[in-house]
C-alpha positions as CSV (number, residue, x, y, z in Angstrom):
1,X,1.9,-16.2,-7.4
2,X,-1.4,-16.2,-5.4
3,X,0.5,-14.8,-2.6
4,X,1.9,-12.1,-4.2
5,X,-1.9,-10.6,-5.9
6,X,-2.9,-11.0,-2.7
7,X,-0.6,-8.9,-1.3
8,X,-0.8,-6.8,-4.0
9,X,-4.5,-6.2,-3.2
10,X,-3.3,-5.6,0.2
11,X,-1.1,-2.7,-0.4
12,X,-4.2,-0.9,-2.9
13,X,-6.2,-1.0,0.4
14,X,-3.2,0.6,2.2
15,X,-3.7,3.1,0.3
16,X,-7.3,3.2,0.4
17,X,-7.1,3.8,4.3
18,X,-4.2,6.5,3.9
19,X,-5.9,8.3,1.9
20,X,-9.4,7.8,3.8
21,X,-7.8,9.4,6.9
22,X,-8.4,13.0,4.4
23,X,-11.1,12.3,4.1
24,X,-12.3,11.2,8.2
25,X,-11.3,14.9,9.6
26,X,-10.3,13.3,13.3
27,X,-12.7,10.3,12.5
28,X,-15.1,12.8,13.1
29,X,-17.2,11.8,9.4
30,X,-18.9,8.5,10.0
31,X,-18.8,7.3,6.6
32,X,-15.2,8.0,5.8
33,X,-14.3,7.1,9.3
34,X,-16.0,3.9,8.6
35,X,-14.7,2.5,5.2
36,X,-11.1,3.9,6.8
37,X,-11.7,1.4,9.0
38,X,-12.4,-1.7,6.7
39,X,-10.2,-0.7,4.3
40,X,-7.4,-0.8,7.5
41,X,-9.0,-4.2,8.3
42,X,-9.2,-5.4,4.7
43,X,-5.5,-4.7,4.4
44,X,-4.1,-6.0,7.6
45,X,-6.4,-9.5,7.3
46,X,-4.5,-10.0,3.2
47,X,-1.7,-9.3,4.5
48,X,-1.7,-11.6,6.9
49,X,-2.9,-14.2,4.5
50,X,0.3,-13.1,2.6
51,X,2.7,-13.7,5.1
52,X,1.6,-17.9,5.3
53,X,3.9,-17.8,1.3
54,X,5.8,-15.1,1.5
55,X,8.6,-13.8,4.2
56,X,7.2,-11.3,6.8
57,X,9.8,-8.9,6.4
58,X,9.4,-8.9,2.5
59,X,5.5,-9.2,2.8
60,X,5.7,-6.1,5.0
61,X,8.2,-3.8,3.0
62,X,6.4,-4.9,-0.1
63,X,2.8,-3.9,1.9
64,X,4.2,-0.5,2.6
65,X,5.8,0.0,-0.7
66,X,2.9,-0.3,-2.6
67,X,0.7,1.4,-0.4
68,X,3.4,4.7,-0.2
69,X,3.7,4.7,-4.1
70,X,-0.1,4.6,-4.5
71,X,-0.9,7.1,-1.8
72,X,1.7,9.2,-3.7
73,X,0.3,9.0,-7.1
74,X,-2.8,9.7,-5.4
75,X,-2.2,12.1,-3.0
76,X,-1.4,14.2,-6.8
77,X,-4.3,13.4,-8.5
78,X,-6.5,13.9,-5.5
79,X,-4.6,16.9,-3.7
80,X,-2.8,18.5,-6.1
81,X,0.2,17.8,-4.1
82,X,3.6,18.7,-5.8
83,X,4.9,17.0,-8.7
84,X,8.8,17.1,-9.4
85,X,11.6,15.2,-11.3
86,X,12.9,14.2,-8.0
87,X,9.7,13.4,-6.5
88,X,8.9,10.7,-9.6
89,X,12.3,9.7,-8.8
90,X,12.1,8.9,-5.3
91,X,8.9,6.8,-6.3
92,X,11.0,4.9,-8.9
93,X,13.2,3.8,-6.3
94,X,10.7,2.1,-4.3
95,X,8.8,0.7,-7.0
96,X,12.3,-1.3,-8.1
97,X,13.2,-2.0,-4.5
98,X,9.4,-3.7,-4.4
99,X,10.2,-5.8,-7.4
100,X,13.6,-6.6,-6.0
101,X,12.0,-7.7,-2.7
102,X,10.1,-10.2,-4.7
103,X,13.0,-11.4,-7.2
104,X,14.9,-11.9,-4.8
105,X,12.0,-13.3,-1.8
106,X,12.6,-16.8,-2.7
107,X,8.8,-17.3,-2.5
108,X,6.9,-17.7,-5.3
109,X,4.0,-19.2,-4.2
């Protein structure tokens, strides 16, 4: 189970980074550019700590999974990017191929 908060924490800080590259305009804005660039780190080092329990190639979809449905939601809040039936939709579909990417992992460490 450790694996998978882990993880979990990963993806947040996916998301973190995608949505700090708004924010860096070209990496041009130290600051942003800056905790773009730890957050990227941060990510990359959990997930690699997430990989020793859990399969790579579910680690990884799982990784980007939570970090696209999180940007998403985000990206709305943040962006006012559009918000449709179809587009709440598509997110549902990822968010139950994540948890069927960890039902069916075999690692449940």
């Amino acid at each position: 189970m450790a694996a998978w908060l882990v993880l979990l924490v990963a993806g947040l800080f996916e998301a973190v980074w995608a949505i700090g590259l708004a924010y860096t305009d070209g990496f041009t804005q130290p600051v942003a550019s800056v905790v773009t660039l730890g957050a990227m780190a941060v990510s990359v080092y959990l997930l690699a700590q997430a990989v020793q329990s859990i399969p790579v190639g579910t680690a990884y979809a799982v990784w980007t999974g939570i970090g696209a449905v999180s940007t998403a939601i985000l990206g709305v809040y943040l962006f006012d990017e559009p918000v449709s039936a179809l587009r709440i939709g598509c997110i549902l579909l990822i968010v139950v191929g994540i948890g069927g990417l960890q039902v069916t992992s075999g690692a449940h460490a």
